[in-house]
N, C-alpha and C positions, 0 to 999 in steps of 0.2 A: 696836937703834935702831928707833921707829917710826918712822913717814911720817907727815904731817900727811893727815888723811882730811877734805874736803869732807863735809856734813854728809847733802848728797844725795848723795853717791858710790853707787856700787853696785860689788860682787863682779858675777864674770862671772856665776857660777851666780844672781843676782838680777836678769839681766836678764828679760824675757820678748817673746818673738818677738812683734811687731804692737805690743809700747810707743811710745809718741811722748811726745818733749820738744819745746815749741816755745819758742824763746828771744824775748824782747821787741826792740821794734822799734829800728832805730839808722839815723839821717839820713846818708846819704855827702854830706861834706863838700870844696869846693874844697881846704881843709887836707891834708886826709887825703890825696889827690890828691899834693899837692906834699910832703906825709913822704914816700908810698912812691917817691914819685920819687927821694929822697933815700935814700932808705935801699937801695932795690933797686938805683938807678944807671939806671933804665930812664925815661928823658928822652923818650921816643916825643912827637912832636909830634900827636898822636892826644890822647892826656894831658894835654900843659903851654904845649900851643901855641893858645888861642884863635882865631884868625886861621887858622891850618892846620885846626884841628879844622871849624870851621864853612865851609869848604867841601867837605868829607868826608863819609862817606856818613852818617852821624852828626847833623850841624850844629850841633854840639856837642864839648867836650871828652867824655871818657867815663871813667868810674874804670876802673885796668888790673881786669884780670880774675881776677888774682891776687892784690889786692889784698881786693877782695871775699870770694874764696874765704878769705884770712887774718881779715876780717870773721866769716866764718863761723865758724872754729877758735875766737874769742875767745869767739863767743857760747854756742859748748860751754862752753868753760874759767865763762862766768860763771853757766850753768847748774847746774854743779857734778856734774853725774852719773858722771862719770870723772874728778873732781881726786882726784888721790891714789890711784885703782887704774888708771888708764891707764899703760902701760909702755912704747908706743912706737905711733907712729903708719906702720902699716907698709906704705901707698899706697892710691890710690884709683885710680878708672874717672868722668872726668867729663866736662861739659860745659858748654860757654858758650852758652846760647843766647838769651840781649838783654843787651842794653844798660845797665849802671847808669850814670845821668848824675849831676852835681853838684844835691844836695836831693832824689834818691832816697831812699825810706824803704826798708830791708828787714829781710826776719824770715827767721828759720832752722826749718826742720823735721828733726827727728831721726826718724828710723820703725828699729826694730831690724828689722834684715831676717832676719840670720839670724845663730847661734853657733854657732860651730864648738871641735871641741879643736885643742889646740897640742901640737906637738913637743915645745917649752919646759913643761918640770913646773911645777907650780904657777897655770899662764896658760894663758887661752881667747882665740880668735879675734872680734871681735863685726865684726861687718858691718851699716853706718849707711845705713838711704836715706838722700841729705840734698838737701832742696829749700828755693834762697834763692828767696823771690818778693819784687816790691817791692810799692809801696805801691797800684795796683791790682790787685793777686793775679798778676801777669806773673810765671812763671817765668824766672829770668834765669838760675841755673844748677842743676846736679842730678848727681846720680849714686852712688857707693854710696865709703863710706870705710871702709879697713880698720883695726881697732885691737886691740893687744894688751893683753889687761883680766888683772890678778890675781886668780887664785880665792881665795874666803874659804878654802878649807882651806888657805893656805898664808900667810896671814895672818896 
């Protein structure tokens, strides 16, 4: 049985330490807002409460933060660099550090930080910087994502 291979995928032994992928830009939407509310269950009046958010430190609703972070995850998948050799996503080390508000633009940075081997034959370790900034270069989140890449020799 093969896998369907993205056509930029990469084997782990194809990555190279210092690579960057940067993913094209995408608007957070008041939408987007009220899916993941819907879909996570997480109603935080922070979120979906105009009236609450803007007297908050905010003054503003604000997109949840995990929400963005899954922003991020797509913007790999639509990069293509691990569809079809990524094997598991096996945690990160992050941080929130501003605000996405409703008509925020933001972009994703992949920097390969570092490869490691794996326990698991056939599979290497890769370790992602990953910085979202929005639409004045403001870091909003960052930190390092761990992932479990197929090696071409077992391909």
């Amino acid at each position: 049985m093969s896998l369907a291979i993205h056509p930029a995928a990469k084997y782990w032994e194809e990555f190279q330490v210092g690579e960057v992928f940067s993913s094209p830009a995408r608007t957070v939407t008041e939408a987007d807002i009220a899916n993941f509310c819907g879909v996570s269950g997480d109603f935080n009046p922070l979120h979906s409460d105009k009236t609450f958010a803007s007297a908050g430190l905010f003054g503003e609703p604000i997109a949840h933060g995990l929400l963005v972070l899954s922003i991020a995850t797509g913007a790999m998948s639509r990069l293509g660099f691990v569809e079809g050799t990524v094997e598991a996503f096996l945690g990160l080390n992050w941080r929130f550090t501003a605000p996405v508000k409703i008509g925020d633009t933001v972009r994703v940075e992949f920097k390969v930080k570092e490869k490691k081997e794996s326990k698991k034959a056939g599979h290497g370790i890769l370790v992602l910087e990953v910085i979202i900034k929005n639409q004045r270069s403001d870091v909003v989140q960052q930190g390092d994502w761990y992932l479990l890449i197929r090696k071409k020799s077992s391909a």
